[in-house]
Backbone as JSON Lines, residues from 0, in Angstrom:
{"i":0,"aa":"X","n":[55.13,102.15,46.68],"ca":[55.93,101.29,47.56],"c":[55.01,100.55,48.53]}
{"i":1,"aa":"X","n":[54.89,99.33,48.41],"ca":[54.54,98.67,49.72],"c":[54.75,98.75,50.93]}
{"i":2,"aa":"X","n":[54.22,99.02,52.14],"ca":[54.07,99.06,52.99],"c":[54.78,97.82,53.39]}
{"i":3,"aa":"X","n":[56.01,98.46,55.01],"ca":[56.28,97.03,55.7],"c":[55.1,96.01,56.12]}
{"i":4,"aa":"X","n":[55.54,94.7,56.09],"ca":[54.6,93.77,56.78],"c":[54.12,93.94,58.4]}
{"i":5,"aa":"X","n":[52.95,93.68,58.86],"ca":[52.6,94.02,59.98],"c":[53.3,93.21,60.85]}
{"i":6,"aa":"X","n":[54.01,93.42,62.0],"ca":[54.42,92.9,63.13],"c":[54.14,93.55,64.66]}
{"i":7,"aa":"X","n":[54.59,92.28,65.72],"ca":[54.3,93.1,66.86],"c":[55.56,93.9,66.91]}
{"i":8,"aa":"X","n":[55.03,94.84,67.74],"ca":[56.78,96.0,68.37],"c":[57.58,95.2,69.19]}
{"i":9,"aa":"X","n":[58.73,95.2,68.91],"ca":[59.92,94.5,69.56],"c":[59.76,94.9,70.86]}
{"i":10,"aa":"X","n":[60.23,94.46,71.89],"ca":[60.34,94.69,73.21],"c":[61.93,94.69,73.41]}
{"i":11,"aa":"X","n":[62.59,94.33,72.9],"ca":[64.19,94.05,72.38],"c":[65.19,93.93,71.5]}
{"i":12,"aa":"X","n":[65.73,94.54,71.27],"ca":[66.55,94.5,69.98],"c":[68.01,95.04,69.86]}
{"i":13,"aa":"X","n":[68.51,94.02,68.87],"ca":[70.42,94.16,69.14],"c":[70.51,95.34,68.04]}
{"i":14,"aa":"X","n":[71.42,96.23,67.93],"ca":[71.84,97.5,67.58],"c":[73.4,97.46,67.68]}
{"i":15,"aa":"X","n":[73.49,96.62,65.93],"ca":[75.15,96.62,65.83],"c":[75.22,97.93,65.02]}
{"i":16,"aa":"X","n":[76.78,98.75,65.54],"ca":[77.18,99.75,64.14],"c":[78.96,99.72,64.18]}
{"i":17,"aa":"X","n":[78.63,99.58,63.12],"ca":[79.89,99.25,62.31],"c":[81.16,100.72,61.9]}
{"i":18,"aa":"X","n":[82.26,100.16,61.03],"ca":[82.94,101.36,60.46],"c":[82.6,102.09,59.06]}
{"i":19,"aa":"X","n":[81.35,101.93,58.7],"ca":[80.79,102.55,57.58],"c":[80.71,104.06,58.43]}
{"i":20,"aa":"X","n":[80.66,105.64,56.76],"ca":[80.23,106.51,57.68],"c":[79.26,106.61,57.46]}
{"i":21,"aa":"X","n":[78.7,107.35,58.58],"ca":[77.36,107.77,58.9],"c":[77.02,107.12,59.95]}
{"i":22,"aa":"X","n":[77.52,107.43,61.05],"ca":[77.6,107.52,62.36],"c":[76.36,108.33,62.87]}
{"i":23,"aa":"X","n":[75.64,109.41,62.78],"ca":[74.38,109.65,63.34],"c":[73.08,108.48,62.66]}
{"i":24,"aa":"X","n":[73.13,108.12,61.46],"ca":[72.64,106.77,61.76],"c":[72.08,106.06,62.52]}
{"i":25,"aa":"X","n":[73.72,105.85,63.14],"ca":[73.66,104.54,64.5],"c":[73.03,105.77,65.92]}
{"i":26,"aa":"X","n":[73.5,106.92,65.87],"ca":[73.05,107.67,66.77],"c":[71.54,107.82,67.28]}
{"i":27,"aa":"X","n":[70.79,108.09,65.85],"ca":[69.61,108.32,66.16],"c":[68.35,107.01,65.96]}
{"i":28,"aa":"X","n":[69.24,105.94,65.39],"ca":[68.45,104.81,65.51],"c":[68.56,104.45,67.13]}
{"i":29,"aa":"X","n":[69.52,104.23,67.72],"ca":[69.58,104.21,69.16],"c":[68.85,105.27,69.88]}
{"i":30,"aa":"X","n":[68.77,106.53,69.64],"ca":[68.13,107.66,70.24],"c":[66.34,107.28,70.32]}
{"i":31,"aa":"X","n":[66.05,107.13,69.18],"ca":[64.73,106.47,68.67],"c":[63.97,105.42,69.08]}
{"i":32,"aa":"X","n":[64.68,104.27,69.07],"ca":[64.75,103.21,69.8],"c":[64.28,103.32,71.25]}
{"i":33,"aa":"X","n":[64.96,103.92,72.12],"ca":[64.62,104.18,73.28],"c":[63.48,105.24,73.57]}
{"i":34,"aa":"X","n":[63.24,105.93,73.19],"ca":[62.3,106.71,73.41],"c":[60.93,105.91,72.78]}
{"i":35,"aa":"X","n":[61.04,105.0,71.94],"ca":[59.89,104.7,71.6],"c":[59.86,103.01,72.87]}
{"i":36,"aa":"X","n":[60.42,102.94,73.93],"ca":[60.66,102.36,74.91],"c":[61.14,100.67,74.42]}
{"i":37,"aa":"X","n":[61.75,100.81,73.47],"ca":[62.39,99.42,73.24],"c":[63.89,99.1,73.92]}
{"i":38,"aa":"X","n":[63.98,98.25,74.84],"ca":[65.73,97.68,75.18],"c":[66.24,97.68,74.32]}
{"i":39,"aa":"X","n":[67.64,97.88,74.42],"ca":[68.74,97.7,73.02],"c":[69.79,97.13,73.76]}
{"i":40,"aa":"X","n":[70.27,96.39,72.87],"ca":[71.53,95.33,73.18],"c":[72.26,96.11,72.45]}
{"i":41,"aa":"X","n":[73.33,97.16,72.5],"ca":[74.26,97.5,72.02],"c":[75.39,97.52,71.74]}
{"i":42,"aa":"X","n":[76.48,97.29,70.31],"ca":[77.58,96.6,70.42],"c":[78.25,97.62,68.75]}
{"i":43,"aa":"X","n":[79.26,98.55,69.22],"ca":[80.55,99.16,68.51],"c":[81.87,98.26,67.86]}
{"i":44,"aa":"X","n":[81.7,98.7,66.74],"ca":[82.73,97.32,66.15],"c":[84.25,98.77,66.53]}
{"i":45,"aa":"X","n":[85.26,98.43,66.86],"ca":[86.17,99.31,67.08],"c":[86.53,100.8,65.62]}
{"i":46,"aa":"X","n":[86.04,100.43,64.73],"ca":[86.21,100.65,63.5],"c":[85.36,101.75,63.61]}
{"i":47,"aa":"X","n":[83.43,101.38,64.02],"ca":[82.3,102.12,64.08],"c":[83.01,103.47,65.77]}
{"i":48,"aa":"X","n":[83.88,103.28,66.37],"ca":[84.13,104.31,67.46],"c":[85.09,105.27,66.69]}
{"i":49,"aa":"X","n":[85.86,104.97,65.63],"ca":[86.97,105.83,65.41],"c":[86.0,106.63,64.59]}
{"i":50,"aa":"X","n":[85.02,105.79,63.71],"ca":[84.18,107.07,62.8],"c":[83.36,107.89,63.28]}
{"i":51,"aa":"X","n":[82.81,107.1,64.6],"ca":[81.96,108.32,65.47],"c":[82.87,109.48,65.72]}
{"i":52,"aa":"X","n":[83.86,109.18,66.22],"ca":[84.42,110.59,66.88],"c":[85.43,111.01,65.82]}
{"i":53,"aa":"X","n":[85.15,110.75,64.56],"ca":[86.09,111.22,63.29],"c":[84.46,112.41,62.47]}
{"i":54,"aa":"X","n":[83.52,112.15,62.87],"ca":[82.42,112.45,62.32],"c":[81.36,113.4,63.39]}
{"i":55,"aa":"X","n":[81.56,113.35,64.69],"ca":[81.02,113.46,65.49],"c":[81.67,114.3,66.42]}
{"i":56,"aa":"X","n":[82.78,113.74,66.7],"ca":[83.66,114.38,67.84],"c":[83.66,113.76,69.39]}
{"i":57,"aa":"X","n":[82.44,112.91,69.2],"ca":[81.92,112.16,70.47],"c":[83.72,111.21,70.65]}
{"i":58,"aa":"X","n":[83.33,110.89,72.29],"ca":[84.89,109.81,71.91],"c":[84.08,108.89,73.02]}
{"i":59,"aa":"X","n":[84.11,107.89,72.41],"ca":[82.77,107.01,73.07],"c":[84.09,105.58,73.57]}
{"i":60,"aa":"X","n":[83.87,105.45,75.17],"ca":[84.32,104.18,75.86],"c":[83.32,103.5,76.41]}
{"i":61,"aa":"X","n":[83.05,103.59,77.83],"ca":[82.02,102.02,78.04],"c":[81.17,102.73,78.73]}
{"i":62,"aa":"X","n":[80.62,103.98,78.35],"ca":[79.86,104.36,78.64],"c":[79.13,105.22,77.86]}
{"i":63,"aa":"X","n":[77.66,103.93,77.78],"ca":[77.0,104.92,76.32],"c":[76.18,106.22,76.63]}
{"i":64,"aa":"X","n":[76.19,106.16,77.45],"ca":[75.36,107.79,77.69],"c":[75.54,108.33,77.16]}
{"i":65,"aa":"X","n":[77.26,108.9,76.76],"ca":[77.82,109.67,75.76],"c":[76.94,110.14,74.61]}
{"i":66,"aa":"X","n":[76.65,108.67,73.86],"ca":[76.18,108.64,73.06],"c":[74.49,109.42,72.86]}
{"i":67,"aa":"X","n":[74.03,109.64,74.07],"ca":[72.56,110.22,73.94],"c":[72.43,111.58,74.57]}
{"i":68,"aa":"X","n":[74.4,112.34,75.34],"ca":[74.23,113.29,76.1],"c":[72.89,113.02,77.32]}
{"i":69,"aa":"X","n":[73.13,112.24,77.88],"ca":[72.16,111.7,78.63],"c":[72.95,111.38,80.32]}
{"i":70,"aa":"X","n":[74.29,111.55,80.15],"ca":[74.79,111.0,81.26],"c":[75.26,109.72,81.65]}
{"i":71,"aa":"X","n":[74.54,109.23,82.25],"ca":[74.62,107.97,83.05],"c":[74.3,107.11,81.96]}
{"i":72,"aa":"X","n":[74.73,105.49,82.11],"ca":[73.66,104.96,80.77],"c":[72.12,104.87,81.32]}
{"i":73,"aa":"X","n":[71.76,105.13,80.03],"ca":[70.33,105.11,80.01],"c":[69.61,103.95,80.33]}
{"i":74,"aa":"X","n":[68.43,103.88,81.59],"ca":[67.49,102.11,81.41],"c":[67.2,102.0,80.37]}
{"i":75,"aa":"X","n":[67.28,100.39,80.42],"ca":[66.81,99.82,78.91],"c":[68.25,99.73,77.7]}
{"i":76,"aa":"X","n":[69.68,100.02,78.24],"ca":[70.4,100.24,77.63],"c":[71.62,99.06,77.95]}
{"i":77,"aa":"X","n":[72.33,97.95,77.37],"ca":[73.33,97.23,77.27],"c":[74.12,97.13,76.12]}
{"i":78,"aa":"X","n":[75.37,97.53,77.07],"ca":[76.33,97.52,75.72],"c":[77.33,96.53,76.26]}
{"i":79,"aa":"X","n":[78.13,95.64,74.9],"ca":[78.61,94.6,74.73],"c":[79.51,94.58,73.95]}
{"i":80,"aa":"X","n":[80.77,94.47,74.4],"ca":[81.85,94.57,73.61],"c":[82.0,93.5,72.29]}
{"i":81,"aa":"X","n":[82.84,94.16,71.16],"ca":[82.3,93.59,70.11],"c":[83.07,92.12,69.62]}
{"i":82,"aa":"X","n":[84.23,91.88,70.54],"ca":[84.97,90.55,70.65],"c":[83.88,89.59,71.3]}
{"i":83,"aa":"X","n":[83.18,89.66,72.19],"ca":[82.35,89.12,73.23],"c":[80.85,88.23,72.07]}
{"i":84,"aa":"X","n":[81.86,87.17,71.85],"ca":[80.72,86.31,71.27],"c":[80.13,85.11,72.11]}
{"i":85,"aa":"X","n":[80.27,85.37,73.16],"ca":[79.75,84.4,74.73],"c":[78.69,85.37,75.2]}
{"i":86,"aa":"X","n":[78.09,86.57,74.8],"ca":[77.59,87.79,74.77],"c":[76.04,87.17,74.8]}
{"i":87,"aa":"X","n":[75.07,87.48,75.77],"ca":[73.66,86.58,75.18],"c":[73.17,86.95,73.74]}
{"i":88,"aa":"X","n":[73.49,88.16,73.06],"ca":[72.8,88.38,71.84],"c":[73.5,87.45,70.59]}
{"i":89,"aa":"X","n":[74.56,86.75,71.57],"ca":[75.2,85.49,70.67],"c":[74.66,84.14,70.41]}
{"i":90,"aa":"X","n":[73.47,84.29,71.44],"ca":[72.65,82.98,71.86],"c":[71.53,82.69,70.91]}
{"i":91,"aa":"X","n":[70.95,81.95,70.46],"ca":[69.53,81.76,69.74],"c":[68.4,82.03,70.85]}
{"i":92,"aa":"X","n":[68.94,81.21,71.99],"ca":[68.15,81.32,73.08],"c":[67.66,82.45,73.9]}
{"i":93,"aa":"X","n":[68.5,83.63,73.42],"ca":[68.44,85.1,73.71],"c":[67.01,85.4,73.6]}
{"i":94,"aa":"X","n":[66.9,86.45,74.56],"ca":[65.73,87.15,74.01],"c":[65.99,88.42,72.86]}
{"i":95,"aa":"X","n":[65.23,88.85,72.47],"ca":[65.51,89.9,71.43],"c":[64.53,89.27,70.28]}
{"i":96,"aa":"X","n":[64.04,90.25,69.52],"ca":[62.93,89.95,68.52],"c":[63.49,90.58,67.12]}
{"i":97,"aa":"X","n":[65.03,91.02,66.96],"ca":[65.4,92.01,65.62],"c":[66.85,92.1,65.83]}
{"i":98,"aa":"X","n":[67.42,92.25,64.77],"ca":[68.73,92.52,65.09],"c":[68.98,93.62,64.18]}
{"i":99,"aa":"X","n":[69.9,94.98,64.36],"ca":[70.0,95.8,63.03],"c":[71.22,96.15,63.21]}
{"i":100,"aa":"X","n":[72.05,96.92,62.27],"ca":[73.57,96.78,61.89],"c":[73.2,98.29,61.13]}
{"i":101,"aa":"X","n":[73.5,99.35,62.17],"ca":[73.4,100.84,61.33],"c":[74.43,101.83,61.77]}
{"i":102,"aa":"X","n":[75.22,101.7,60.92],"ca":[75.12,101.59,59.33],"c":[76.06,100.47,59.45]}
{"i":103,"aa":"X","n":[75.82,99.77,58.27],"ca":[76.77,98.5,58.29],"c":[77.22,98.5,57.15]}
{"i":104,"aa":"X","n":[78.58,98.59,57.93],"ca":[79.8,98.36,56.21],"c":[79.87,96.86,55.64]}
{"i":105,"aa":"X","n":[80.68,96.95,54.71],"ca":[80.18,96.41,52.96],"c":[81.06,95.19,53.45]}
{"i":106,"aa":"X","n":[82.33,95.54,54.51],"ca":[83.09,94.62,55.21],"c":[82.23,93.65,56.14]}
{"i":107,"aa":"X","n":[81.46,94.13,56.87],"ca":[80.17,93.55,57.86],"c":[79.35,92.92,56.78]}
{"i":108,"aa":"X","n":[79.15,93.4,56.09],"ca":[77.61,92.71,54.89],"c":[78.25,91.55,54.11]}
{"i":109,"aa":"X","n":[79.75,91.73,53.99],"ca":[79.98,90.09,53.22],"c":[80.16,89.19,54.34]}
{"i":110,"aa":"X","n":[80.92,89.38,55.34],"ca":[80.83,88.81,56.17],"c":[79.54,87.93,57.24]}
{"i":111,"aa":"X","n":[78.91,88.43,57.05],"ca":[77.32,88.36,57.19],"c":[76.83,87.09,56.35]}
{"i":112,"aa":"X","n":[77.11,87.63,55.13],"ca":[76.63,87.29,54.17],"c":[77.63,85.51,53.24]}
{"i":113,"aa":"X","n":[78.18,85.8,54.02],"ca":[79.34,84.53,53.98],"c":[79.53,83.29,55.17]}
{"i":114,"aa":"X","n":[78.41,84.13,56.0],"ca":[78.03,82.64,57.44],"c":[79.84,82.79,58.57]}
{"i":115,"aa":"X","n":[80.05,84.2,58.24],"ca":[81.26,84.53,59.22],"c":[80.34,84.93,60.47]}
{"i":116,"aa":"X","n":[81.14,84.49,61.39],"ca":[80.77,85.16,62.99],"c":[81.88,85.47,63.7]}
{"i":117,"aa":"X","n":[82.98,86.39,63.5],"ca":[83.93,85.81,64.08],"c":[83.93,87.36,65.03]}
{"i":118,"aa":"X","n":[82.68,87.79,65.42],"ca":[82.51,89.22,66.38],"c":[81.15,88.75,66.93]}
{"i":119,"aa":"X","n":[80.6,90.19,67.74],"ca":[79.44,89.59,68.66],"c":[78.48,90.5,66.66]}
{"i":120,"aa":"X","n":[78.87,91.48,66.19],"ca":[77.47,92.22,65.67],"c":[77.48,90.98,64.53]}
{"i":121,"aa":"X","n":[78.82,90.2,64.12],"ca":[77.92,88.9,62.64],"c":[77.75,88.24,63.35]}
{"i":122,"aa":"X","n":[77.67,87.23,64.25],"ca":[77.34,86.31,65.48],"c":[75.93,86.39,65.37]}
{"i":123,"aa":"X","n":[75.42,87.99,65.74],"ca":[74.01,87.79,66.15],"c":[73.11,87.75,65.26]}
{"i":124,"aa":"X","n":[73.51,88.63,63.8],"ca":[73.2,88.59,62.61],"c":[73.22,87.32,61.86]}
{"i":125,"aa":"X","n":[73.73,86.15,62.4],"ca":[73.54,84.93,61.87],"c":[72.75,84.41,63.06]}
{"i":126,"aa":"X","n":[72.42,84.43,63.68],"ca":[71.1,84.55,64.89],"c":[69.84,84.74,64.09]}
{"i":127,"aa":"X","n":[70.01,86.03,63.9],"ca":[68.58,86.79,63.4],"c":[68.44,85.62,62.03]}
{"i":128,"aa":"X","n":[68.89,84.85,61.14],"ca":[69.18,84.47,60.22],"c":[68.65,82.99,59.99]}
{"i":129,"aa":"X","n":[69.43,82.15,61.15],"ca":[68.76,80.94,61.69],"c":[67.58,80.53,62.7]}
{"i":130,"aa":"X","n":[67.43,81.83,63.18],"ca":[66.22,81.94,63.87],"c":[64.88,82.64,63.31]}
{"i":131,"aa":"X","n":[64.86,83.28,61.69],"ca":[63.97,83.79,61.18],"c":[63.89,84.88,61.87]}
{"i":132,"aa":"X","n":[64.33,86.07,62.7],"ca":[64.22,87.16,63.52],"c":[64.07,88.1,62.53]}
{"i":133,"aa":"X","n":[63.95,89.41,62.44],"ca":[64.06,90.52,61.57],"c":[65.7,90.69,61.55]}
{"i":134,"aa":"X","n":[66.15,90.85,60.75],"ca":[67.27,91.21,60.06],"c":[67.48,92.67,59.66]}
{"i":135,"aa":"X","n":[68.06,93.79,59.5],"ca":[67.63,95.11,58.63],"c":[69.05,95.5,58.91]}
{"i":136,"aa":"X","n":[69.97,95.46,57.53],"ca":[71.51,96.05,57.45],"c":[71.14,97.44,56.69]}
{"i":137,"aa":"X","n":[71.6,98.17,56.9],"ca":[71.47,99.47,56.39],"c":[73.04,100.19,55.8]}
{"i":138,"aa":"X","n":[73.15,100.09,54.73],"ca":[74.61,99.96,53.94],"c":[74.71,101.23,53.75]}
{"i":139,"aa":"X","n":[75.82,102.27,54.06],"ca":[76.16,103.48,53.24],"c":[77.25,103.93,52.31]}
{"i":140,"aa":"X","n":[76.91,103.42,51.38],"ca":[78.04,103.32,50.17],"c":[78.25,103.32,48.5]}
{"i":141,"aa":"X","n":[78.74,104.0,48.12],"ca":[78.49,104.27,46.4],"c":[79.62,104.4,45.68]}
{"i":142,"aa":"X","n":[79.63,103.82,44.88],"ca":[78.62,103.69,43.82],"c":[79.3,101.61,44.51]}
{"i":143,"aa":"X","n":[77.97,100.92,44.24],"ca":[78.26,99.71,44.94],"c":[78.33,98.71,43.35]}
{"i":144,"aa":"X","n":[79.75,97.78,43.81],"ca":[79.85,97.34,42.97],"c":[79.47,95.72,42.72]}
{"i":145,"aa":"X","n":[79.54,94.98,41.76],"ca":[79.25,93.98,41.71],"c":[79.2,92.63,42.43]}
{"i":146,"aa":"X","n":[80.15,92.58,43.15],"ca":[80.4,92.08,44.14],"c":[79.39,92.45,45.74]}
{"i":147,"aa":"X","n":[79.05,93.45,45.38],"ca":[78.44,94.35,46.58],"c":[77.01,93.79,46.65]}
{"i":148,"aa":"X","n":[76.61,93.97,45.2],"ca":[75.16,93.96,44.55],"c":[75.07,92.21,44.84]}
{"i":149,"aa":"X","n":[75.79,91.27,44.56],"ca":[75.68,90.38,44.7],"c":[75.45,89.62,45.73]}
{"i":150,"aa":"X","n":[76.53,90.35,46.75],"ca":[76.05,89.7,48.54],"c":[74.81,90.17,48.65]}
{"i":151,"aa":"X","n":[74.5,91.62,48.36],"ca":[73.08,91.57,49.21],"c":[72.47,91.27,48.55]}
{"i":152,"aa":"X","n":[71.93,90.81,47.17],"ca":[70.89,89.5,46.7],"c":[70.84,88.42,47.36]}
{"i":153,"aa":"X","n":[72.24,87.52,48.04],"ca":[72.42,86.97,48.73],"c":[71.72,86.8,50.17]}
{"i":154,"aa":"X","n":[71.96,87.81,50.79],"ca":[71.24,88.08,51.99],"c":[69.52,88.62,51.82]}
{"i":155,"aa":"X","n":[69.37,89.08,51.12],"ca":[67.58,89.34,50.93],"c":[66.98,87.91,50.41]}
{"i":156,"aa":"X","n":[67.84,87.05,49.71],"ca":[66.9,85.96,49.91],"c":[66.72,85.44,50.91]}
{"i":157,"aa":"X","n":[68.39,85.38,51.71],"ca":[68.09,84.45,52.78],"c":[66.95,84.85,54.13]}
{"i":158,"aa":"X","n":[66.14,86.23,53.8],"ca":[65.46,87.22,54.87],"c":[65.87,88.11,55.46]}
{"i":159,"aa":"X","n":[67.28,89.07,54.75],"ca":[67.71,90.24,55.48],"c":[66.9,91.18,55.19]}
{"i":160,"aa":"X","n":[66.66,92.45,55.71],"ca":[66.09,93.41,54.92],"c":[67.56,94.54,54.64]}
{"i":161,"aa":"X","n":[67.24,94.85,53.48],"ca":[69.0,95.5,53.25],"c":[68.06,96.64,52.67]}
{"i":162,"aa":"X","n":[68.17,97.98,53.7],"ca":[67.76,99.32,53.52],"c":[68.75,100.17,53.4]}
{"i":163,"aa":"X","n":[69.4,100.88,52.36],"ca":[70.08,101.65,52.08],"c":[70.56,102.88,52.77]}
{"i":164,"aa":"X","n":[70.82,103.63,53.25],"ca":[70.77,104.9,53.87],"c":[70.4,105.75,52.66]}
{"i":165,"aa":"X","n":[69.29,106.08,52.26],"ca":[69.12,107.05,51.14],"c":[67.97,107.56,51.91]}
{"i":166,"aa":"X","n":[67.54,108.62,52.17],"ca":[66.82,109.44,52.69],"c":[65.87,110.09,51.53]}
{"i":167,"aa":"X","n":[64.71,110.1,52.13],"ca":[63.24,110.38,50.98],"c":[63.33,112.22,51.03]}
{"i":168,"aa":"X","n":[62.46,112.83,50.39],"ca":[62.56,114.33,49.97],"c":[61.02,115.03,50.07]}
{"i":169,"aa":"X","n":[60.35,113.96,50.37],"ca":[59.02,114.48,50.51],"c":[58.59,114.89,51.32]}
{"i":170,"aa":"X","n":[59.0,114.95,52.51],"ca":[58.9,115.89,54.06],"c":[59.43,117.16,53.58]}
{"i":171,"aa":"X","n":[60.14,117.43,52.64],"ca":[60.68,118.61,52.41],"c":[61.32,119.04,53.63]}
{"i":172,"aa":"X","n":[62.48,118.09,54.09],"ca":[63.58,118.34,55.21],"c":[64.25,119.73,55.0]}
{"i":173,"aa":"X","n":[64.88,120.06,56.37],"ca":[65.22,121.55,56.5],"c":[66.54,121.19,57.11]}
{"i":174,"aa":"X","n":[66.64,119.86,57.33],"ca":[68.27,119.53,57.96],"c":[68.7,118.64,57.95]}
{"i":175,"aa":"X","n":[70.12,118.43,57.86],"ca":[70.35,116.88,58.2],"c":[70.52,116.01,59.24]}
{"i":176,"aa":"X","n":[69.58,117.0,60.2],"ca":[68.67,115.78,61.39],"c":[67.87,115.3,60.65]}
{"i":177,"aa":"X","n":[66.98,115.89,60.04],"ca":[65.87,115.35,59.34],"c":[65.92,114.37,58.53]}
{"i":178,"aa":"X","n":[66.91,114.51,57.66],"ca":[67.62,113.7,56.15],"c":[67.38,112.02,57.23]}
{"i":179,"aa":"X","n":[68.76,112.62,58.22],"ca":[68.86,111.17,59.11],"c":[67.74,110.73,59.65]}
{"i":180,"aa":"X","n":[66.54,111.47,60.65],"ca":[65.73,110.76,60.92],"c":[64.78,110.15,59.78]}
{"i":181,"aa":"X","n":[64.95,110.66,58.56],"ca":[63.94,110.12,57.41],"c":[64.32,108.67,57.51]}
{"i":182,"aa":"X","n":[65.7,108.47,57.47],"ca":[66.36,106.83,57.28],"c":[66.08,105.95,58.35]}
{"i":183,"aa":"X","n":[66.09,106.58,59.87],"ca":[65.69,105.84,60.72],"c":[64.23,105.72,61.07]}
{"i":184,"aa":"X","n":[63.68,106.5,60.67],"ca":[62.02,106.32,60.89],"c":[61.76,105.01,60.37]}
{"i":185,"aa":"X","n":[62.04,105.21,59.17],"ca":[62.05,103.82,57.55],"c":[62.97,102.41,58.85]}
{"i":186,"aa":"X","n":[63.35,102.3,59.01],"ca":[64.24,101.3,59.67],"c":[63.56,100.99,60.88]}
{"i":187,"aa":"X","n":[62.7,102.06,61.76],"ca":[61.66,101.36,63.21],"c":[60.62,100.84,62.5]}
{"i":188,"aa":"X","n":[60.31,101.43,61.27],"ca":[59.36,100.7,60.43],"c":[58.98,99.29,60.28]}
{"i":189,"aa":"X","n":[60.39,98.86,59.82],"ca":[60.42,97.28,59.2],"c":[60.55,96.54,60.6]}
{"i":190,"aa":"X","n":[60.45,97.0,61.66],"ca":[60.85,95.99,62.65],"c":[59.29,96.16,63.41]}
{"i":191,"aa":"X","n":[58.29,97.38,63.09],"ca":[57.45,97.27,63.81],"c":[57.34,98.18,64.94]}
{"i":192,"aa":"X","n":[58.34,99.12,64.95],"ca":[58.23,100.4,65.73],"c":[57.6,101.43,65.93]}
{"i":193,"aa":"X","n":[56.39,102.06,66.4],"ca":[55.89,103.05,66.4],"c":[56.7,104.23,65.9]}
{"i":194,"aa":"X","n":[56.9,105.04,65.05],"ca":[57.59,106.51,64.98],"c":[56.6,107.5,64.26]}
{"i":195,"aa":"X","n":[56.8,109.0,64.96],"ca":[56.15,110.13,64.65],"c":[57.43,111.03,63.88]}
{"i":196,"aa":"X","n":[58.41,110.61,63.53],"ca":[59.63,111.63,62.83],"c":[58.99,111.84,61.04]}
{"i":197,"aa":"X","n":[58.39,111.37,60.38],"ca":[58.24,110.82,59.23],"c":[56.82,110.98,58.55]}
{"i":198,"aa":"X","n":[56.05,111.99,58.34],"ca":[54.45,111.69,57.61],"c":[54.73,110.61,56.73]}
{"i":199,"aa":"X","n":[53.43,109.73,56.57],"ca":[53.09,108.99,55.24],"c":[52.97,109.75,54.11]}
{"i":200,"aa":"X","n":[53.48,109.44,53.19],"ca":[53.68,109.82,51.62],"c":[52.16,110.25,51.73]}
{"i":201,"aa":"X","n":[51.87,110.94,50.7],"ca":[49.69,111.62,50.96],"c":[50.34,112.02,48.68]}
{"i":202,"aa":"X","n":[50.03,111.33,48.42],"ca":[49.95,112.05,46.63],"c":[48.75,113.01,46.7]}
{"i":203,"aa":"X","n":[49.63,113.55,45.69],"ca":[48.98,115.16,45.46],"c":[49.56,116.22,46.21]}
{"i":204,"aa":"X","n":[50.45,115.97,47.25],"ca":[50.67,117.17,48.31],"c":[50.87,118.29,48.04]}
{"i":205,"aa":"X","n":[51.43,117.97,46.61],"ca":[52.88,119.28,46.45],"c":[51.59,119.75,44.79]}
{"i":206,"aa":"X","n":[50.68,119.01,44.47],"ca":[50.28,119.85,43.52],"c":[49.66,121.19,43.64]}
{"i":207,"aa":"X","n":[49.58,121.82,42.16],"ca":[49.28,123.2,42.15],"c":[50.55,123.72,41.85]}
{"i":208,"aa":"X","n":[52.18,123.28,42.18],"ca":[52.72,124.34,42.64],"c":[53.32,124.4,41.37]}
{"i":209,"aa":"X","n":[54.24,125.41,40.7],"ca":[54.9,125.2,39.35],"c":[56.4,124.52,39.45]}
């Protein structure tokens, strides 16, 4: 596998999540995010709150702390309701260097993928789009059908990066924190994020064994 392309580290970045499941996902890409000291523009499609706390138990209103057991919101943290397309991450003129959509449903990805904006998370995603920004939808869904396969050909030409939620096996994970951080490590990746959750692949590791 090729290695992402080299970039600088974002100093900013929008963090849409949608009603796809897999809600720790969006959890620990945000968790991640911040600790590796990047701002996040954050924005819940109403759909992505019922699955958090259908999956989670969290019951998340306008205060994301929730979301990190952290309390208060966290610096470095804005959240933006998801009607709010007057929102700066609606702007070209915005700052922000990436936009990502985790996990983003198949409803979000045609939409996307069809030059709809009619919320702040496709708004900005056609941002990232006309402005050449990093793009990275992260889809969780199977078996995907033709129609499916087709938008996101669609969108990888136009410069999305469309990363799957499929989690690698070569860390030889012990949980499904791990499973999840495997997916989000892969995802600070493509944008240029420093992360320590994840060794580099090393061939040979596992030989010798039967």
């Amino acid at each position: 596998m090729s290695p992402a392309p080299s970039r600088p580290s974002p100093s900013r970045v929008f963090l849409g999540v949608t009603g796809a499941s897999g809600a720790l996902y969006g959890l620990r890409t945000l968790a991640l995010l911040l600790e590796a000291g990047v701002e996040v523009d954050l924005c819940y499609s109403p759909s992505a709150r019922r699955v958090l706390h259908e999956e989670t138990g969290i019951r998340f209103g306008e205060d994301p702390g929730v979301l990190l057991h952290a309390g208060p919101r966290p610096e470095g943290l804005r959240l933006h309701a998801h009607g709010d397309v007057g929102a700066p991450p609606a702007s070209g003129s915005a700052l922000g260097e990436a936009v990502l959509v985790v996990p983003c449903s198949l409803t979000t990805l045609s939409g996307i993928a069809t030059g709809r904006a009619g919320n702040l998370i496709e708004r900005a995603a056609q941002v990232a789009l006309k402005e050449g920004r990093r793009l990275v939808l992260v889809p969780r869904e199977t078996p995907l059908g033709r129609t499916h396969l087709d938008l996101m050909s669609r969108l990888a030409w136009a410069g999305a990066v469309i990363l799957p939620a499929c989690p690698g096996f070569y860390h030889r994970p012990q949980s499904i924190e791990e499973l999840v951080d495997h997916v989000c490590a892969r995802i600070l990746q493509q944008i240029g994020v420093p992360q320590d959750r994840i060794p580099p692949w090393e061939p040979g590791a596992g030989e010798g064994e039967a």
